[in-house]
C-alpha positions as CSV (number, residue, x, y, z in Angstrom):
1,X,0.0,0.0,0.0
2,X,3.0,2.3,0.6
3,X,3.3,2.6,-3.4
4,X,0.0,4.3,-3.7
5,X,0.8,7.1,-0.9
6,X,4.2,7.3,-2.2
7,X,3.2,8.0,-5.6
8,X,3.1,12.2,-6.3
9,X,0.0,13.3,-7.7
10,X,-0.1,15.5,-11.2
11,X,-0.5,19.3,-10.3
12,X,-3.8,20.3,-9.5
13,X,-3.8,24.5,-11.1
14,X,-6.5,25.6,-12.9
15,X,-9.5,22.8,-11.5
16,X,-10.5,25.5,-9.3
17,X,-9.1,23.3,-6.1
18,X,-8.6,26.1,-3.2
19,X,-5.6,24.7,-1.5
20,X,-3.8,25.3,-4.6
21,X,-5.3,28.3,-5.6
22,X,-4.6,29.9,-2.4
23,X,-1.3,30.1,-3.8
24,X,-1.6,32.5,-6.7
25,X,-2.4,32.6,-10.5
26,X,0.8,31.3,-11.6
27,X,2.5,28.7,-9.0
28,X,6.1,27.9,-9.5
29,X,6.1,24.9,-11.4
30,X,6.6,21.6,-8.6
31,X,5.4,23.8,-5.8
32,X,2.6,21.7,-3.8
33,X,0.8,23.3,-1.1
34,X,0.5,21.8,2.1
35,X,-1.8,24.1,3.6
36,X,-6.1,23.7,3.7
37,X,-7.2,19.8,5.1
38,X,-6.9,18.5,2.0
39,X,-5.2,15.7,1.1
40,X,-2.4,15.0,-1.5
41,X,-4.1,11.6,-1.7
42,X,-6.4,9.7,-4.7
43,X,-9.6,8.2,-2.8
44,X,-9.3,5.0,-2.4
45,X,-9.5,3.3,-5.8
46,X,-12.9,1.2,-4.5
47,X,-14.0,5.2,-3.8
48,X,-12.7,6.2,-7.6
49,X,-14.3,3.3,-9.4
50,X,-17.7,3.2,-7.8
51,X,-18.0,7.1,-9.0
52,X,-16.4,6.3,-12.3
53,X,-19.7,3.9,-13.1
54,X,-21.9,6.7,-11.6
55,X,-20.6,9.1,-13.7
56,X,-20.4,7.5,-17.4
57,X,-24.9,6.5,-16.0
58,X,-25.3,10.6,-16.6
59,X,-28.1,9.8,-14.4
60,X,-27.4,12.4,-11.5
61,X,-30.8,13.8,-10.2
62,X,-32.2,15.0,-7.1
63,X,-30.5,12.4,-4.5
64,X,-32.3,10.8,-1.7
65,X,-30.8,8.3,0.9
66,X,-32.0,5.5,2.2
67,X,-31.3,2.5,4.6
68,X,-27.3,1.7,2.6
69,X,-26.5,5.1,3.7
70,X,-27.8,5.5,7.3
71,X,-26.7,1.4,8.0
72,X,-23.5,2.3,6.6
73,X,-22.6,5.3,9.3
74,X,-24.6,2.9,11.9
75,X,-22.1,0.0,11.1
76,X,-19.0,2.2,11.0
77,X,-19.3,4.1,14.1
78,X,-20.1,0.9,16.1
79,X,-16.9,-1.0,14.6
80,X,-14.3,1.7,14.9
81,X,-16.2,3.5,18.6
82,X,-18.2,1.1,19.9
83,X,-21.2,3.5,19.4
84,X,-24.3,2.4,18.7
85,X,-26.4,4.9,16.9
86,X,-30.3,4.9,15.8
87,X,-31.2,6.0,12.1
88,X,-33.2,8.4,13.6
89,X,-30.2,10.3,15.4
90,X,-28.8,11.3,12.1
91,X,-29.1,15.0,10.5
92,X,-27.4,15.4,7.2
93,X,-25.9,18.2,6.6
94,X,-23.7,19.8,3.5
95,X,-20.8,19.6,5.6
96,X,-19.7,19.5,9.4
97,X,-19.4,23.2,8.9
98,X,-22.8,23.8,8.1
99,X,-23.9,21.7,10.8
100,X,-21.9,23.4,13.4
101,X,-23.1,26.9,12.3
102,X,-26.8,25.8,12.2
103,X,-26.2,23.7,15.9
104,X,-25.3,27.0,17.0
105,X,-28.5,28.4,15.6
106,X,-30.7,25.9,16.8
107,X,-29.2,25.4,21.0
108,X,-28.2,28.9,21.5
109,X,-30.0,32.6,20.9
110,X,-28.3,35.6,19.8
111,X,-25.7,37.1,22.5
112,X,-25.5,34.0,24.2
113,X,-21.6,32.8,25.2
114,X,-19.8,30.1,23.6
115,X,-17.2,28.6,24.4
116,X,-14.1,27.6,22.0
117,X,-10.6,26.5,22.8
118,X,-7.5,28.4,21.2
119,X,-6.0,28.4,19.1
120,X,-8.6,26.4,16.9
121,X,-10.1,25.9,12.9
122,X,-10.6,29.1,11.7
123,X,-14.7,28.4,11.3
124,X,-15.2,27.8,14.5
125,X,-14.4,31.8,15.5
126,X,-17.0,32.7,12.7
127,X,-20.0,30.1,13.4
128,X,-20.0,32.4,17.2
129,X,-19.3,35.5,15.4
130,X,-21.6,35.6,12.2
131,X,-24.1,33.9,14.2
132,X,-24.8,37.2,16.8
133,X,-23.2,35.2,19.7
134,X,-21.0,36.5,22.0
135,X,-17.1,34.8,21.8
136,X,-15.5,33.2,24.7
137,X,-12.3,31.8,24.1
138,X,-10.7,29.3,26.5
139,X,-6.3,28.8,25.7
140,X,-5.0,25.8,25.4
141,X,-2.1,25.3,27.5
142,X,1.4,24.4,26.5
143,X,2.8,22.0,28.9
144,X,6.3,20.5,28.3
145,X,5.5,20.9,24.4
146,X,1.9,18.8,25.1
147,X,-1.7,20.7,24.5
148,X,-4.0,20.5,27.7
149,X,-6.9,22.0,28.5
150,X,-7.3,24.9,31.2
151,X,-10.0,23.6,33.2
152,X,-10.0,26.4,36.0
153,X,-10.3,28.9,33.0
154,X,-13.1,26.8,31.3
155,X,-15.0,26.4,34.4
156,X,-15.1,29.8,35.0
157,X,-16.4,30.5,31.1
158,X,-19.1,27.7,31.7
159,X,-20.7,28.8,34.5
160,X,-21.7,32.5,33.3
161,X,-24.7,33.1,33.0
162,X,-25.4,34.0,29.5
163,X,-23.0,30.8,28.3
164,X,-25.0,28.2,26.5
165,X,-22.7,26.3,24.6
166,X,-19.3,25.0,23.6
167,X,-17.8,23.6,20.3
168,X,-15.8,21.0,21.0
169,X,-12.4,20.3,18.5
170,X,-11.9,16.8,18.9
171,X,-9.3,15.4,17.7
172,X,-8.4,18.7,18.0
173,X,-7.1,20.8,14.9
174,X,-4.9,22.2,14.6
175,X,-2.6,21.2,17.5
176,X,-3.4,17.3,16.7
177,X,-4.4,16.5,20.6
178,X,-6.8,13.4,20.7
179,X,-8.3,14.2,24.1
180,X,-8.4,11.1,26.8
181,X,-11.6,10.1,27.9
182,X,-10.7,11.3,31.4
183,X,-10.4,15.1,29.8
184,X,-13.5,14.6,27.5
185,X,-15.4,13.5,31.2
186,X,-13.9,16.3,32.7
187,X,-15.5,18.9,30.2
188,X,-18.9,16.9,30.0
189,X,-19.4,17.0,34.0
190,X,-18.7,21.0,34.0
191,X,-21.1,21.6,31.0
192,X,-24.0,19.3,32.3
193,X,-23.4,21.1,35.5
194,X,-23.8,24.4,34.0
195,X,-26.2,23.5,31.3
196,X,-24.4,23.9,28.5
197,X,-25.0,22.7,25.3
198,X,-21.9,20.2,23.6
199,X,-21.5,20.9,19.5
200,X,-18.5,18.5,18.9
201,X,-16.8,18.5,15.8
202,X,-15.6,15.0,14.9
203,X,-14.3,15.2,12.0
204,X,-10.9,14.0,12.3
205,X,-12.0,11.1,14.7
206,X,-10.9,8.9,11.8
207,X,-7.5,9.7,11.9
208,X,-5.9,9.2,14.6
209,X,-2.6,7.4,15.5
210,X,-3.2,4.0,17.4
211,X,-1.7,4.9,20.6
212,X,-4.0,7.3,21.0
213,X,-7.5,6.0,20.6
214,X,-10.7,8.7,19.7
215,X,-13.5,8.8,22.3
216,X,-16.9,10.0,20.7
217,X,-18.2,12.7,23.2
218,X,-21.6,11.2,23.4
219,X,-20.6,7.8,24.4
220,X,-19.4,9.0,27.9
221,X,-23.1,8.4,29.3
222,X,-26.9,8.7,28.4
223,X,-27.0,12.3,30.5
224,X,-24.0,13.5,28.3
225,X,-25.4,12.4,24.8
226,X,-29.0,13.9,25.5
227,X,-26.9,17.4,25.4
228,X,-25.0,17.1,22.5
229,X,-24.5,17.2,18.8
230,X,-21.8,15.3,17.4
231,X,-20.5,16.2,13.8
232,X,-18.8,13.6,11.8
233,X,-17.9,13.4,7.7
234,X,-16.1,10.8,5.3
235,X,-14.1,13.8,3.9
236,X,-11.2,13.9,5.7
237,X,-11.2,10.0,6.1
238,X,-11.1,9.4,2.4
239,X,-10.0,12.6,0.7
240,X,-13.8,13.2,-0.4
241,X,-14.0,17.3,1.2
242,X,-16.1,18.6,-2.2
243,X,-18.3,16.1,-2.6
244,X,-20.3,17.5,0.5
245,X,-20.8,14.5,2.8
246,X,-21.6,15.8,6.5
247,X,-23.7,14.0,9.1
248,X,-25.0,15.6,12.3
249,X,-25.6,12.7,15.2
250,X,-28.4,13.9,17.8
251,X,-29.0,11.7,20.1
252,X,-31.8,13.6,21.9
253,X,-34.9,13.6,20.1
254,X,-36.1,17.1,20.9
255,X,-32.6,18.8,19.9
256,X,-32.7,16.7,17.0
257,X,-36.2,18.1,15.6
258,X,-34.5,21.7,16.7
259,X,-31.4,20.8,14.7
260,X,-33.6,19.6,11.5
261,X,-35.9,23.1,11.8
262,X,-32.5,24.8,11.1
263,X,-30.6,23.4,8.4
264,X,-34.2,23.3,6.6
265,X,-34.1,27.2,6.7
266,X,-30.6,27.2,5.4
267,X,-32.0,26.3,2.5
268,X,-29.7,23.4,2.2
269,X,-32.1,20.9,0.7
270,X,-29.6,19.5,-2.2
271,X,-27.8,16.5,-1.5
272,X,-24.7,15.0,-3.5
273,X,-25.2,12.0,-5.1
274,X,-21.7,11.5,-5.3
275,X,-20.7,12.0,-1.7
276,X,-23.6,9.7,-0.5
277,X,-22.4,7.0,-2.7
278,X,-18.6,7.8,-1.8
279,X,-20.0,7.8,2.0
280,X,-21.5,4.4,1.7
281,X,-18.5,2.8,-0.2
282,X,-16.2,4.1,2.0
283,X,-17.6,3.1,5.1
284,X,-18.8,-0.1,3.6
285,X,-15.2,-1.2,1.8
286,X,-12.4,1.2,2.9
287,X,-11.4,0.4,6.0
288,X,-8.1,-1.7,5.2
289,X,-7.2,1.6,3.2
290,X,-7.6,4.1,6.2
291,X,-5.4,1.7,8.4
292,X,-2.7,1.7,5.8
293,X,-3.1,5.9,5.6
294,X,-2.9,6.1,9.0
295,X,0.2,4.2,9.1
296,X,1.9,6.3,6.5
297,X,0.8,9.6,8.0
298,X,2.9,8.4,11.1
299,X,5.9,7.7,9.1
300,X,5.4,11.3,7.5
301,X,5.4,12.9,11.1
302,X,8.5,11.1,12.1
303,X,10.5,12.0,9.2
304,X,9.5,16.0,9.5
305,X,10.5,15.6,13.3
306,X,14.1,13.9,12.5
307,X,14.7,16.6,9.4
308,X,13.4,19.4,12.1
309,X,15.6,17.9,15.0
310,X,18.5,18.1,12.6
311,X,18.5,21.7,11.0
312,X,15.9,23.5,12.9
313,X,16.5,21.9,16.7
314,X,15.1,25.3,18.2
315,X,11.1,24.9,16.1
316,X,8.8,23.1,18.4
317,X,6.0,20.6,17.0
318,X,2.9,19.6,18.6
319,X,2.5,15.7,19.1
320,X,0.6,14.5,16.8
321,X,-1.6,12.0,18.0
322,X,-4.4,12.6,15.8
323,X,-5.4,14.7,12.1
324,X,-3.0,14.7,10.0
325,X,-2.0,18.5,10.4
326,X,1.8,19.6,12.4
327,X,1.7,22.4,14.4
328,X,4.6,23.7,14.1
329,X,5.8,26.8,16.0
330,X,8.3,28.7,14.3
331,X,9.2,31.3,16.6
332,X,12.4,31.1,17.6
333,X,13.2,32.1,13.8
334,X,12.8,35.5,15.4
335,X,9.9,36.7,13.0
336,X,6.5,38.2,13.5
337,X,3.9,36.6,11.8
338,X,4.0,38.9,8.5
339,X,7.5,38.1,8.0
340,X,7.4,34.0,8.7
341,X,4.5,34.0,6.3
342,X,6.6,35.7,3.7
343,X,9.8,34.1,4.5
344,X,7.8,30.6,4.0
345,X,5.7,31.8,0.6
346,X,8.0,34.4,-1.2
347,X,11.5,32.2,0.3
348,X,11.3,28.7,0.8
349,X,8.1,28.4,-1.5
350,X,6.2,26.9,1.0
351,X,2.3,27.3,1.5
352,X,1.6,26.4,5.0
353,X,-1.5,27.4,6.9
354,X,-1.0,30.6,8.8
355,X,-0.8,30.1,12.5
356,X,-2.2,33.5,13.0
357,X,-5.7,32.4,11.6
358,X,-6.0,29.8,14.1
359,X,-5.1,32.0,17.1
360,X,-1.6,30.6,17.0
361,X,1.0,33.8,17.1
362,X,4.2,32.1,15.4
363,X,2.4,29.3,14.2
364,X,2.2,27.4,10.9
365,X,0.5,24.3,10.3
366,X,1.3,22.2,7.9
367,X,-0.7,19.4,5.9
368,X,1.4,15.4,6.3
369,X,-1.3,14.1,3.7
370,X,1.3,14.1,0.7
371,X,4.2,11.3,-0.6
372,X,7.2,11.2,1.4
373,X,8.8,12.6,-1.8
374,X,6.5,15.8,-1.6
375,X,7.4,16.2,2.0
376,X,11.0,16.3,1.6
377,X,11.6,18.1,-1.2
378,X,9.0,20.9,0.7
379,X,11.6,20.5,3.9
380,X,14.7,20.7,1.8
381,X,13.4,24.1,0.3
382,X,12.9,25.0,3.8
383,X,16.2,24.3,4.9
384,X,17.8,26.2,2.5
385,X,16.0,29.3,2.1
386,X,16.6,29.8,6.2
387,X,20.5,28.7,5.6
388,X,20.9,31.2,2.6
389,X,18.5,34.3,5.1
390,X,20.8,33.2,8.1
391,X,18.4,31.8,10.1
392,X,20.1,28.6,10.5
């Protein structure tokens, strides 16, 4: 399976893909961009073929689903999270996105506080914001180079008042923690005891390392799953992001019917029938793939660490337990954030996420989903554009 991550993908300019657009009309030729959650992957070729047949039917109408698609989440979430899950419990949604930013519509009302933990995916900051709620942010803390949550601070955010809910990054992007199930009871005991309302974004539960096992917020107790929304997609698992393939669980039957009321009034009635179809084959025939991506993406952190270790020994990285996004922290290079980004675009020719975006002063992240070939060569450029600025 290594020879299918290994091999490079052709350039993706002028298909209109973002993470390579993001980089400007005219790219460098070779340049790759390891920026947006996108993977530098194919989907897995059971993925490719299935939509290959769907595409030479032209037969692509209005798209329904029906008892493959729901028994296809139902089977996957048991097997990989021991979660069993009703039909009924599931909300489909454009994207995790779109369910977040209607969750937040439908539990909360306008000025209410919610709670979010820096630094954190960009969306999250503008599903509060754009939504007429009222920002609380609650830092991460940076303990001996590992992510942990400030409970003290988060307690203290919880139990205002006006604070009716929190969205929850877990596996958390972009610092890659997969929180313990002793952290995730933590949180769940504070917000039940100050009535606050769980939106967890799941997204990434898929991918994360095997030491470090994902614990789906709702499985923590009956009391903690009757107060929560759980987002979860097949597009980060199987490099599917625009084929629009989100699913909102609700356990709760009340919050669900709250939850359907508003994505109906997004308007969002369309449904892909490509991304149902690459839903159910992934979940249904994929799984031998993911393991095998998984494995590579560990073999992708530990080279960046061992090429970091060896000409940038001062540039911290998160652990990365899950994702498959480094946080890197760049700031012993001595630049502010207008410079690094600079240095990294105009310099090394490196798109990286901005670090800034994500609440992260220093910051970049960058995307492991690529060939070992793409990451080196990316690294190399690094390397030498800080040798030739003196950095190094």
């Amino acid at each position: 399976m290594n020879q299918f991550f290994d091999q490079p993908i052709p350039p993706r300019i002028g298909v209109e893909v973002e993470k390579w657009d993001l980089m400007g009309p005219n790219p460098e030729p070779g340049i790759v961009p390891l920026s947006v959650a996108d993977m530098e992957f194919r989907s897995p070729p059971a993925i490719v073929d299935a939509l290959e047949e769907l595409a030479r039917s032209g037969l692509w109408g209005y798209t329904g689903w029906g008892d493959r698609y729901y028994n296809a989440i139902r089977s996957w979430v048991s097997r990989r999270y021991s979660w069993e899950i009703q039909r009924n419990w599931i909300v489909r949604t454009t994207g995790v996105v779109h369910g977040i930013n209607a969750a937040v519509r439908a539990f909360t009302n306008s000025g209410d506080g919610i709670v979010i933990q820096t630094p954190v995916y960009p969306p999250f900051y503008r599903a509060v914001r754009e939504n007429g709620r009222t920002l609380l942010e609650n830092p991460l803390k940076l303990v001996d180079g590992h992510y942990e949550m400030d409970f003290e601070d988060l307690e203290e955010k919880l139990s205002r008042p006006t604070t009716t809910a929190m969205i929850l990054c877990s596996p958390h992007n972009p610092v890659g923690r997969v929180w313990t199930k002793a952290e995730l009871q933590r949180v769940g005991d504070l917000c039940l005891t100050h009535g606050v309302f769980v939106i967890s974004d799941e997204i990434h539960c898929d991918l994360c390392q095997p030491d470090h096992p994902h614990t789906v917020y709702a499985t923590l107790g009956e009391e903690y799953a009757k107060h929560c929304a759980i987002g979860m997609a097949a597009s980060k698992t199987f490099s599917l992001a625009g084929l629009a393939c989100g699913n909102i669980i609700v356990p709760d039957p009340d919050n669900k019917a709250k939850l359907v009321a508003e994505v109906a009034r997004s308007g969002a009635y369309a449904d892909s029938a490509f991304g149902t179809l690459a839903l159910e084959v992934g979940y249904e025939q994929c799984e031998p793939w993911l393991d095998e991506l998984i494995a590579y993406l560990g073999e992708n952190d530990r080279y960046l660490r061992d090429f970091m270790a060896q000409h940038f020994p001062k540039v911290r990285i998160s652990p990365l337990e899950g994702t498959y996004l480094a946080w890197i922290d760049f700031s012993s290079l001595g630049l502010d954030d207008e410079a690094l980004a600079h240095f990294m675009e105009q310099e090394a020719k490196l798109y990286l996420s901005h670090g800034i975006n994500y609440g992260g002063t220093g910051f970049m992240r960058l995307n492991l989903a690529c060939s070992r070939s793409v990451l080196q060569e990316a690294l190399e450029r690094l390397a030498h554009a800080a040798r030739k600025r003196g950095l190094i």
